[in-house]
C-alpha atoms as a printed R data frame, in Angstrom:
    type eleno elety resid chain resno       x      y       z
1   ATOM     1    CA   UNK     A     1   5.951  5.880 -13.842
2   ATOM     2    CA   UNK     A     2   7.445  8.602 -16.341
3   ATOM     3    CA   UNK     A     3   6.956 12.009 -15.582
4   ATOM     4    CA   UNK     A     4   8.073 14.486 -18.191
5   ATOM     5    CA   UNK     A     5   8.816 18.337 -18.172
6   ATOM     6    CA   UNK     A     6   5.924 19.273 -19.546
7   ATOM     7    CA   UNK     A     7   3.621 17.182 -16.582
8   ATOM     8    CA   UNK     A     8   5.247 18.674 -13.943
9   ATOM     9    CA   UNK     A     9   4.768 22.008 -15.675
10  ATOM    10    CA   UNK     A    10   0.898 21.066 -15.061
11  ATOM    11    CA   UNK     A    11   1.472 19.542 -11.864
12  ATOM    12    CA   UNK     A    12   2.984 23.273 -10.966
13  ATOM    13    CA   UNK     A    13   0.363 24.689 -12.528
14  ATOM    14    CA   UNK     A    14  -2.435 22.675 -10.046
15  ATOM    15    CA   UNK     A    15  -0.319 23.285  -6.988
16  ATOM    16    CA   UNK     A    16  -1.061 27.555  -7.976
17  ATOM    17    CA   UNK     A    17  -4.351 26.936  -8.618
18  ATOM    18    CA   UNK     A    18  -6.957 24.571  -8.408
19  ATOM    19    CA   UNK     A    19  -7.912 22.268 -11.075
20  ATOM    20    CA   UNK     A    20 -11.019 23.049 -13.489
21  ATOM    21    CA   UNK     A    21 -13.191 18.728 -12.515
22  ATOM    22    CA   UNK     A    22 -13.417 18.423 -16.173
23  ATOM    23    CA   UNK     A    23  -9.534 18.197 -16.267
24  ATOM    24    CA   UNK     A    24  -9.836 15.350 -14.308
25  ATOM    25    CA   UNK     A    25  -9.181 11.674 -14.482
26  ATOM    26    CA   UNK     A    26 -11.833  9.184 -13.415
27  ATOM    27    CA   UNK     A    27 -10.444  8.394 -10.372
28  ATOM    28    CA   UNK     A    28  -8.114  9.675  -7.843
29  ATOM    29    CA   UNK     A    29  -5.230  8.877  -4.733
30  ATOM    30    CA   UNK     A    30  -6.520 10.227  -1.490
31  ATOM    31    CA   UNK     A    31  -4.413 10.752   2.033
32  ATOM    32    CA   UNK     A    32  -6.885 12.036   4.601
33  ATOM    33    CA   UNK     A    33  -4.743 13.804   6.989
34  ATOM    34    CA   UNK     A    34  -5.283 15.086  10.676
35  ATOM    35    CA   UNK     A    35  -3.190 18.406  11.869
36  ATOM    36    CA   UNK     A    36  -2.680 20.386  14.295
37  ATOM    37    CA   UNK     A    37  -4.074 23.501  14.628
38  ATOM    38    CA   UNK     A    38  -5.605 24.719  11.740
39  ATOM    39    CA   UNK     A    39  -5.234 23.342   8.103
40  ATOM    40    CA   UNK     A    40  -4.848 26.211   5.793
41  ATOM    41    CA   UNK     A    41  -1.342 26.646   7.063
42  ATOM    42    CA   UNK     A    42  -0.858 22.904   6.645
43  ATOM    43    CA   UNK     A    43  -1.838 22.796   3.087
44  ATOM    44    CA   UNK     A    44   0.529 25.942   2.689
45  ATOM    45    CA   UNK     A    45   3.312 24.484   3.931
46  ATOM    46    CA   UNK     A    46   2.778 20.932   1.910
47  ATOM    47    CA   UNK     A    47   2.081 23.347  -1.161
48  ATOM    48    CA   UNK     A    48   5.664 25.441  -0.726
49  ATOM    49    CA   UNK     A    49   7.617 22.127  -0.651
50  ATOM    50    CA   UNK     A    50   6.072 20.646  -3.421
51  ATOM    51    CA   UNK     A    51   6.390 23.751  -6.037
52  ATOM    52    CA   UNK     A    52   9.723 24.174  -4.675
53  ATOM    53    CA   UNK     A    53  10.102 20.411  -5.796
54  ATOM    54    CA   UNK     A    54   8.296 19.943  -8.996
55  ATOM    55    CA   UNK     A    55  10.275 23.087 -10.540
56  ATOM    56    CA   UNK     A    56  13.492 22.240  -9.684
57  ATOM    57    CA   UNK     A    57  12.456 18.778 -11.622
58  ATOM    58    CA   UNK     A    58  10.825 20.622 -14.627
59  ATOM    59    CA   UNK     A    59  13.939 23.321 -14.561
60  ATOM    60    CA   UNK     A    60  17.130 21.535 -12.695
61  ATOM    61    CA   UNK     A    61  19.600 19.022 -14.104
62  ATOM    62    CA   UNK     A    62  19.533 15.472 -12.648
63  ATOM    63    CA   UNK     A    63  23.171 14.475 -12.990
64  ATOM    64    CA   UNK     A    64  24.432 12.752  -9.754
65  ATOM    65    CA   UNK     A    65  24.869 15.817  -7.951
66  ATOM    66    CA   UNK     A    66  23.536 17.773  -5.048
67  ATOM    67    CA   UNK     A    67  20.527 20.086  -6.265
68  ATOM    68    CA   UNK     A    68  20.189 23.274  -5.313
69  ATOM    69    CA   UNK     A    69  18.208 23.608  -1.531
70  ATOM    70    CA   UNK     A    70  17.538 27.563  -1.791
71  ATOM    71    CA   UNK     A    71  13.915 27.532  -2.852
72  ATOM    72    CA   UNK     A    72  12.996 24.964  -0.218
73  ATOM    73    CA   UNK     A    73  11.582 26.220   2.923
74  ATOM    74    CA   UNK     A    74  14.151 25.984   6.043
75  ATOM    75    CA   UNK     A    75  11.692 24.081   8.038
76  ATOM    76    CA   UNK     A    76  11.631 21.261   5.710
77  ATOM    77    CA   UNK     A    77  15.679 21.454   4.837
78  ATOM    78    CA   UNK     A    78  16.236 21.564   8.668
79  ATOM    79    CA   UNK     A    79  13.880 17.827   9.457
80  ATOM    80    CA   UNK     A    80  15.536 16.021   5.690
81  ATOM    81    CA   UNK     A    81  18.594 16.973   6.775
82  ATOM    82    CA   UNK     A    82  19.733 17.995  10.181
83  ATOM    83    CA   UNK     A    83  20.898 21.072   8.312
84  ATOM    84    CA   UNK     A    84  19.630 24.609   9.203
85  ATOM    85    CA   UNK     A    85  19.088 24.418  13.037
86  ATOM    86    CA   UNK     A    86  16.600 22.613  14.553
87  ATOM    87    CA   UNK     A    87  13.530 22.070  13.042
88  ATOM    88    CA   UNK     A    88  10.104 23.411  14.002
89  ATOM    89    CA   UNK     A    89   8.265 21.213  16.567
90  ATOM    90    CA   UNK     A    90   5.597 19.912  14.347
91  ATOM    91    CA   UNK     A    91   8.215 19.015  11.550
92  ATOM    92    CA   UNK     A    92   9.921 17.066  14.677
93  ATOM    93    CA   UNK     A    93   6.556 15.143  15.413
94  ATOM    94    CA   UNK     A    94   5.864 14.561  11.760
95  ATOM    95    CA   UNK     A    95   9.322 12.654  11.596
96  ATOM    96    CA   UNK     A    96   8.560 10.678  14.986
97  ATOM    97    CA   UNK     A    97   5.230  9.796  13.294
98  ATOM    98    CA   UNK     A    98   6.835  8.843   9.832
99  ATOM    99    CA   UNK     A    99   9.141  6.205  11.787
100 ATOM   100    CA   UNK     A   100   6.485  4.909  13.794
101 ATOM   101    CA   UNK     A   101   4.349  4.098  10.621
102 ATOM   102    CA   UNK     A   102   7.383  2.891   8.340
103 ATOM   103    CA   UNK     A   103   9.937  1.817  10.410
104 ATOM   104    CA   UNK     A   104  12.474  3.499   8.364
105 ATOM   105    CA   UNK     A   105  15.189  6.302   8.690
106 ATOM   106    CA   UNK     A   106  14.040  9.540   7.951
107 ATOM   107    CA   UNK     A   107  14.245 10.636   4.569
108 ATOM   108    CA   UNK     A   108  17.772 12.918   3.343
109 ATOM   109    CA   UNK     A   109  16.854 16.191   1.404
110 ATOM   110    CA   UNK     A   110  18.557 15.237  -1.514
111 ATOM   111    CA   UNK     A   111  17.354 11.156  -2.008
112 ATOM   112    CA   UNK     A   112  13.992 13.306  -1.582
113 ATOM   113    CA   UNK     A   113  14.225 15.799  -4.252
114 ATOM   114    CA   UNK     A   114  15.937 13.292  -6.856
115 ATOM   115    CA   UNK     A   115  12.397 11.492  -6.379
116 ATOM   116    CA   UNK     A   116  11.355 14.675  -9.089
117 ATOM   117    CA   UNK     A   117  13.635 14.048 -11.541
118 ATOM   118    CA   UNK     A   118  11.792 14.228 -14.763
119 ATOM   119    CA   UNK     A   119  12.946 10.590 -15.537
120 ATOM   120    CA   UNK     A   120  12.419  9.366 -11.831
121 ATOM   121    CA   UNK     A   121   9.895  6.214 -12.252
122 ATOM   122    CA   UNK     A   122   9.302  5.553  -8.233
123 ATOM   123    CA   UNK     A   123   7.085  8.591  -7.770
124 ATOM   124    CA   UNK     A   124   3.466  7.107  -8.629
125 ATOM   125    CA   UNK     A   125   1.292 10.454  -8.340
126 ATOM   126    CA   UNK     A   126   1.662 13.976  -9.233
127 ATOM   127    CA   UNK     A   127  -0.125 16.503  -7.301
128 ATOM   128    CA   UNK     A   128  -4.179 16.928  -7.534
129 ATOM   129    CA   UNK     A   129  -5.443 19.414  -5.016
130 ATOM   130    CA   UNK     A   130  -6.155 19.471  -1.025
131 ATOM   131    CA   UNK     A   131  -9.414 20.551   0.362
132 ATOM   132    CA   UNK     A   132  -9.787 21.126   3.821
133 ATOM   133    CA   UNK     A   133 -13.245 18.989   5.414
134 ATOM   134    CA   UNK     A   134 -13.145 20.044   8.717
135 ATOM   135    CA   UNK     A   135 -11.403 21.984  11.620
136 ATOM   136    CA   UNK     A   136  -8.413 20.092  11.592
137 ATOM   137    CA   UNK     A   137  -8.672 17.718   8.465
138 ATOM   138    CA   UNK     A   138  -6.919 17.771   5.215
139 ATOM   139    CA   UNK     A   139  -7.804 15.302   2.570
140 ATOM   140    CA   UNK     A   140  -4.561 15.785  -0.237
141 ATOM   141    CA   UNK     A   141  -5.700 14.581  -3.960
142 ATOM   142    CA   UNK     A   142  -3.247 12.859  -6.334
143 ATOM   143    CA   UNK     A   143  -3.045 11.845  -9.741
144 ATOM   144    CA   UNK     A   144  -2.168  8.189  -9.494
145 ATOM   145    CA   UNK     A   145  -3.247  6.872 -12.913
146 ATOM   146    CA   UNK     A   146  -6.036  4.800 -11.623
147 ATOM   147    CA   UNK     A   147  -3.613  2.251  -9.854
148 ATOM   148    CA   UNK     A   148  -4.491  1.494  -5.847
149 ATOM   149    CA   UNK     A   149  -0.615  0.656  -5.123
150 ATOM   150    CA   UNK     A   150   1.665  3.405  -6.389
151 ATOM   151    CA   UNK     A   151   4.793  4.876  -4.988
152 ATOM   152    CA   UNK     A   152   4.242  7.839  -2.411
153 ATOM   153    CA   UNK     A   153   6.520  7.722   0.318
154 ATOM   154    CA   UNK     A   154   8.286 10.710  -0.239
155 ATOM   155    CA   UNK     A   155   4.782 12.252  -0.579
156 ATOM   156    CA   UNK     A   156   4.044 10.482   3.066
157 ATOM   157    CA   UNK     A   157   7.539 11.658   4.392
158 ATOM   158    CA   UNK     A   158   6.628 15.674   3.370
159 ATOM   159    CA   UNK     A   159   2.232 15.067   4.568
160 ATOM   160    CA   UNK     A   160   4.023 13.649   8.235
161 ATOM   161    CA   UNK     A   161   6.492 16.329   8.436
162 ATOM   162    CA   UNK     A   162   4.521 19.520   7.413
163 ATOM   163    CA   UNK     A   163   2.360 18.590  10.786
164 ATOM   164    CA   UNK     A   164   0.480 15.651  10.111
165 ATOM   165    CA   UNK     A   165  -0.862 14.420  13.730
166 ATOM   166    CA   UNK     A   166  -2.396 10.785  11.228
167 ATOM   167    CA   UNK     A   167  -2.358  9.897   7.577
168 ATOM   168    CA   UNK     A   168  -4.311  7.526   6.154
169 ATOM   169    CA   UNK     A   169  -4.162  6.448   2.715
170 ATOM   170    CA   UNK     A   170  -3.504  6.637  -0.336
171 ATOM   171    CA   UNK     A   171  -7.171  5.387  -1.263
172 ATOM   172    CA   UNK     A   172  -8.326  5.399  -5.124
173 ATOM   173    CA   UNK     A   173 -11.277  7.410  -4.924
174 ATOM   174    CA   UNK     A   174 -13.832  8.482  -7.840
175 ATOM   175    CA   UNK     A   175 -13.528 11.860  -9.208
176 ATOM   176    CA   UNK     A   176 -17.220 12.605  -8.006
177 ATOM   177    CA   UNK     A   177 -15.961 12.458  -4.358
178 ATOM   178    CA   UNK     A   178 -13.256 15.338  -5.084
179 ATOM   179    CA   UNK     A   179 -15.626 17.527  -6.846
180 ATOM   180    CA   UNK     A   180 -18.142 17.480  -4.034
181 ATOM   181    CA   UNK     A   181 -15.588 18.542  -1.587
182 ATOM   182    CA   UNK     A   182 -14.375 21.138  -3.692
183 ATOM   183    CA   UNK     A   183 -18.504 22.835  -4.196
184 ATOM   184    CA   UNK     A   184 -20.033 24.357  -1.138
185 ATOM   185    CA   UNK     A   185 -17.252 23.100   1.156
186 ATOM   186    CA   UNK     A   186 -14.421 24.572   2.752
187 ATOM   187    CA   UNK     A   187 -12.050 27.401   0.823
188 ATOM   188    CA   UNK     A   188  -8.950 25.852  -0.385
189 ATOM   189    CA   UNK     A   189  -5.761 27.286   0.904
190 ATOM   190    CA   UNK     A   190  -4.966 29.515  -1.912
């Protein structure tokens, strides 16, 4: 899947703010995610890596060389890359858990951000919203063009490591489901 500048400049723009339901698409990816503690902070810290992320893909050049880390927050530096001290302890248990559900090596902080290069086809989602449906529950809303199987695991890695305590999905869900969490339910994080 192509991304282009100008859809992660509205992918930026949803991660601000949410979305207006008649922007929507018919259907879209869910991850229903348990935390721990409370979720606003959650969804803040998920939010601050991923506008970090999709502006240095709408504003950076992808040329085989190391982006620029500044703008990312030190926790999530620290758990891609071992740089930075150690990481916080839920980053640390978001890793563990990450492993145990993949089997793979944690992810490096640059393979990670290269995953937002504007011509980067493996990322299968941009950014939808996250509503918060209970004390400690998170469900995270992407735009996956409709498809069921879609690339996400550096989407996984950063839900795990921001203090994910389970994450299930990515489930296609109608729109309809979305826009009843977002009336009458729990404030967003913003």
């Amino acid at each position: 899947m192509m991304h282009s500048v100008e859809s992660l400049e509205k992918e930026l723009a949803r991660l601000r703010c949410r979305p207006r339901a008649e922007a929507a698409t018919p259907v879209l990816g869910e991850f229903t995610v348990d935390v721990a503690g409370e979720p606003a902070p959650y969804v803040d810290r998920v939010r601050a890596v991923l506008s970090a992320a999709v502006a240095l893909g709408a504003t950076s050049e992808f040329e085989g060389q190391d982006l620029p880390v500044e703008s990312i927050p030190g926790w999530f530096i620290a758990v891609s890359s071992g740089q930075g001290g150690s990481p916080p302890e839920f980053s640390r248990n978001g890793r563990d858990l990450y492993v145990s559900y993949t089997g793979w090596v944690p992810w490096g902080i640059q393979d990670w951000l290269y995953r937002f290069a504007p011509e980067e086809e493996s990322r299968g989602w941009e950014w939808w919203d996250a509503t918060l449906v209970g004390p400690s529950r998170v469900r995270v809303w992407v735009d996956c063009w409709g498809e069921s199987f879609f690339g996400c695991e550096e989407l996984r890695w950063l839900l795990c490591t921001a203090g994910a305590v389970h994450v299930d999905g990515p489930a296609v869900r109608d729109v309809e489901d979305w826009v009843a969490e977002t009336k009458d339910g729990p404030a967003d994080a913003t």
